[in-house]
C-alpha positions as CSV (number, residue, x, y, z in Angstrom):
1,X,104.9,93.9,62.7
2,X,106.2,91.5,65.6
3,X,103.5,90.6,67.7
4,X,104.4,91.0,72.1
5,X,103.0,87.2,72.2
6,X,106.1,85.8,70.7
7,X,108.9,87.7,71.7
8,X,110.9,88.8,74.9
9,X,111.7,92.8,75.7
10,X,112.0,95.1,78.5
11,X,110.0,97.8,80.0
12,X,109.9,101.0,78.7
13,X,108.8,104.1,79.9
14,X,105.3,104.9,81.0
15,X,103.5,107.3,78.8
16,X,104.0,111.1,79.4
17,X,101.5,112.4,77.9
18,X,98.3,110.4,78.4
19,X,97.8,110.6,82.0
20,X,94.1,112.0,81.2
21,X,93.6,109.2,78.8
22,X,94.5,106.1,81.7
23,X,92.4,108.2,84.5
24,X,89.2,107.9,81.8
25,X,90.0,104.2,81.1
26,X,90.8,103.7,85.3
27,X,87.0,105.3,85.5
28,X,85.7,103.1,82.9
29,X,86.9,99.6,84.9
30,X,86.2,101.0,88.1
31,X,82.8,101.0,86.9
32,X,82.8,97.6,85.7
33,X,84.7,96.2,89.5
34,X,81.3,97.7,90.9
35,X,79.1,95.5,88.4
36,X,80.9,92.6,89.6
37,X,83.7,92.7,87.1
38,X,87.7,93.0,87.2
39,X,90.3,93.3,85.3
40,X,91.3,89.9,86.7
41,X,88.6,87.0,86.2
42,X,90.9,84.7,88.2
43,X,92.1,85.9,91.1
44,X,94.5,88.4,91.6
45,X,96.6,90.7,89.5
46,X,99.7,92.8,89.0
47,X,100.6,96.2,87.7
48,X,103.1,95.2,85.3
49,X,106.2,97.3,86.3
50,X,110.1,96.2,85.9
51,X,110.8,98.1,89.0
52,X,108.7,96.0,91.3
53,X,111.4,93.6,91.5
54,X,110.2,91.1,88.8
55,X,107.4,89.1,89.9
56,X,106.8,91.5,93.5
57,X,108.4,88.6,95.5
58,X,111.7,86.7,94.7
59,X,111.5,86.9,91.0
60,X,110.2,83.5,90.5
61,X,106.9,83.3,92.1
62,X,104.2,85.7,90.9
63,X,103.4,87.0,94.4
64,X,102.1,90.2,93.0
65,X,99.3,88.3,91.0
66,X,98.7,86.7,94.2
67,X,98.3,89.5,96.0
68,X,95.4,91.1,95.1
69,X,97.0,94.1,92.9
70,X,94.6,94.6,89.6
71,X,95.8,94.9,86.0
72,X,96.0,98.7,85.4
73,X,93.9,100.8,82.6
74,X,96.6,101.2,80.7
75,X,98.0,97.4,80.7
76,X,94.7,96.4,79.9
77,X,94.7,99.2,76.7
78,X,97.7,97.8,75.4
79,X,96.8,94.2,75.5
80,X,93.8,95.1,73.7
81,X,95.7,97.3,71.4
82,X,98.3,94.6,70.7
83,X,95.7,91.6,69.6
84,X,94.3,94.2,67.1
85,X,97.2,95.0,65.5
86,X,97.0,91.3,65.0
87,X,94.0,91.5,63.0
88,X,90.4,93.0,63.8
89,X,88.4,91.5,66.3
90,X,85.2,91.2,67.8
91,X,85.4,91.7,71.5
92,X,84.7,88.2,72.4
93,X,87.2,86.8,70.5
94,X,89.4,89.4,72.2
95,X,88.6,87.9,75.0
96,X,89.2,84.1,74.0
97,X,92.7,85.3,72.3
98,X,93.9,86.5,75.7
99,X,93.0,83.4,77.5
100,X,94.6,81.5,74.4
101,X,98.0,83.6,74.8
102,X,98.2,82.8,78.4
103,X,97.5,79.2,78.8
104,X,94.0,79.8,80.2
105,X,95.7,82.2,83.2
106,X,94.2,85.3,82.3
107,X,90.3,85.6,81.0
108,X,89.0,89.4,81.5
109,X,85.4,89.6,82.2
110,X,83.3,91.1,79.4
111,X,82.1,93.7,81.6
112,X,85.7,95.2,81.4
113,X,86.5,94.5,77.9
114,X,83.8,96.2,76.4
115,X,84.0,99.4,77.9
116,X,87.5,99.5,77.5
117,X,87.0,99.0,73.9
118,X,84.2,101.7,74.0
119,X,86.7,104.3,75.3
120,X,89.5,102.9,73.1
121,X,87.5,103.7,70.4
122,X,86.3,107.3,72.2
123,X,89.7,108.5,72.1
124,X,90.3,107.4,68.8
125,X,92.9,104.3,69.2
126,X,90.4,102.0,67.9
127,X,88.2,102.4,64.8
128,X,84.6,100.4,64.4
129,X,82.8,98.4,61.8
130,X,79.3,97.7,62.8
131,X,78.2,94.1,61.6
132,X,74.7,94.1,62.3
133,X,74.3,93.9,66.1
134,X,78.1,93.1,66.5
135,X,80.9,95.3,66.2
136,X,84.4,94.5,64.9
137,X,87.3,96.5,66.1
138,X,90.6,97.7,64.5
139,X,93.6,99.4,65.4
140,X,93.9,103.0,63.9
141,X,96.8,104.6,63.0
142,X,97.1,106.8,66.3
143,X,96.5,103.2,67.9
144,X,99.2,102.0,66.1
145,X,101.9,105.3,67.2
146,X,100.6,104.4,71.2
147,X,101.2,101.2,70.8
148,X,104.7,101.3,69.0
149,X,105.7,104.1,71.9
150,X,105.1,101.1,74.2
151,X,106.2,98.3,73.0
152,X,108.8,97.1,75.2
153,X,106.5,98.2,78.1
154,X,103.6,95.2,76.8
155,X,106.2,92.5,75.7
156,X,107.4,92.7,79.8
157,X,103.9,92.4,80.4
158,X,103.5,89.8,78.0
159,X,106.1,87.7,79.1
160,X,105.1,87.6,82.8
161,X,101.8,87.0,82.3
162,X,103.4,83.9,80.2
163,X,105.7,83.2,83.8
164,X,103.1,83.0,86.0
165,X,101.1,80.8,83.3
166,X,104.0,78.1,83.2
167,X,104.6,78.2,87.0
168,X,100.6,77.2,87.5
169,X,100.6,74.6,84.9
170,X,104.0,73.3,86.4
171,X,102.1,73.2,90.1
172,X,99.2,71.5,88.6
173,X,101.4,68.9,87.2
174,X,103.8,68.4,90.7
175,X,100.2,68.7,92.6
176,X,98.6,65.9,90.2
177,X,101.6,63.6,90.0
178,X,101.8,64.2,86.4
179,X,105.0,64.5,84.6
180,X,106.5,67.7,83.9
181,X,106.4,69.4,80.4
182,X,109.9,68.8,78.3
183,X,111.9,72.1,77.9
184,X,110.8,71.6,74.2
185,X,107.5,71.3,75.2
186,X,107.4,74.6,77.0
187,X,108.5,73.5,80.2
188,X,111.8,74.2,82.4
189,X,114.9,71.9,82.5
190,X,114.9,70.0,85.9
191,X,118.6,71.5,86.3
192,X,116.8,75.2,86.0
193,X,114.1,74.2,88.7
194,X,116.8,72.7,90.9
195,X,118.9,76.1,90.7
196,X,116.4,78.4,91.4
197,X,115.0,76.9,94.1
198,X,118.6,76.5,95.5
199,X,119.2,80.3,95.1
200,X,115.9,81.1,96.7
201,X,116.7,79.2,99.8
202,X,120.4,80.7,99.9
203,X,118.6,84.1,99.5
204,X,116.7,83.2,102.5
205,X,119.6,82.4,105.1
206,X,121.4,85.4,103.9
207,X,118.0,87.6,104.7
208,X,119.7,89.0,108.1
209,X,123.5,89.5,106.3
210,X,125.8,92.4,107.2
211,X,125.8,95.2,104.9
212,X,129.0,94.3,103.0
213,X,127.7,91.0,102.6
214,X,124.5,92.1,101.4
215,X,126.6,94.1,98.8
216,X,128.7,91.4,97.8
217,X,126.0,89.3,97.3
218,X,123.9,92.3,95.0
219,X,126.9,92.4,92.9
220,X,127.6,88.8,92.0
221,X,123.4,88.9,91.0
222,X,123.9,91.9,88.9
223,X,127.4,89.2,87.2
224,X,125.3,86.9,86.9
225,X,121.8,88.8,85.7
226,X,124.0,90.5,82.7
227,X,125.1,87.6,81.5
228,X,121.5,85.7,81.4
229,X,120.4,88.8,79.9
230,X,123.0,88.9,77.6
231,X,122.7,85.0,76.6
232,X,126.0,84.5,76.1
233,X,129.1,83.5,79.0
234,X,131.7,86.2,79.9
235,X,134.3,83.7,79.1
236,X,133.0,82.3,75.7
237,X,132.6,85.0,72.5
238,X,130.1,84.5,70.5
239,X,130.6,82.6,67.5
């Protein structure tokens, strides 16, 4: 099964029928934010929703993660959820995996973690094996239909996570003087940087347009949007 770590998607619907289940796991870390943890070890976080406008400021930013907003229950769940369909897991090389996946950006507290696992397994997503004072987690089968209902939901959540991972490591770099990564290397080509930080400034001086140009201006993003999205020109057919 394709793991949300490697591949691109878009959001999907939230659940409809576990509202009950993401108020338990919401108790569970609000509990933990009073021991001193959170679902975000670094900083701020983001609920991880296409409709916020992409990264909650001009798309290329991360300002929700800056902002304070937490990871909710259920993004946490699925993230969990999605490294055990991996393989099993203890929880702290659950923990060490999601640092892994996001270059060090994200690193949830063990305070958080555990009792999410704890409910994960409650409510029957998760099953146990008990290894003397350890436990090792696995997805169960009705983890597995939860997860698979959500998929395009976590690989969103995935892949910002990745964004805002790349855009710190490229800061560090410009900040330090050090050479930028090669677009093989997991970097961004120069010409990409130079073009979004072009559009962002245009975006800027055309903050107090007229309504018709705002509407013009929607409509050659949404052009140009489907045909990033689409990866291929209007005016070239695929081979």
């Amino acid at each position: 099964m394709r793991h949300p770590f490697a591949h691109k998607g878009h959001h999907g619907g939230h659940h409809g029928g576990h509202h009950g289940l993401g108020g338990k796991l919401r108790a569970h870390a609000l509990l933990a934010m009073a021991h001193g943890g959170g679902f975000w070890s670094r900083g701020g976080g983001g609920a991880f929703d296409r409709n916020d406008g992409g990264d909650g400021g001009d798309g290329f930013d991360g300002d929700s993660l800056r902002r304070g907003r937490k990871f909710s229950a259920e993004d946490l769940q699925l993230l969990l959820l999605s490294l055990l369909d991996e393989k099993p897991s203890h929880g702290y090389e659950l923990i060490k995996a999601l640092e892994a996946r996001t270059g060090g950006f994200y690193k949830p507290s063990p305070g958080v973690v555990y009792p999410a696992l704890t409910f994960l397994e409650d409510v029957g997503y998760a099953t146990v094996d008990s290894e003397g004072n350890k436990k090792r987690y696995q997805l169960s089968e009705a983890g597995r239909t939860y997860l698979d209902q959500h998929r395009e939901r976590l690989e969103v959540m995935v892949a910002r996570l990745q964004h805002v991972a790349r855009k710190m490591d490229f800061m560090r770099r410009a900040m330090s003087g050090q050479p930028q990564r090669e677009p093989e290397e997991g970097g961004w080509a120069p010409e990409l940087v130079k073009a979004r930080g072009r559009l962002k400034q245009i975006m800027m001086m055309r903050s107090g347009a007229s309504a018709d140009e705002q509407r013009r201006v929607a409509a050659i993003l949404e052009r140009a949007s489907d045909e990033i999205e689409r990866g291929t020109p209007t005016n070239q057919p695929e081979a």
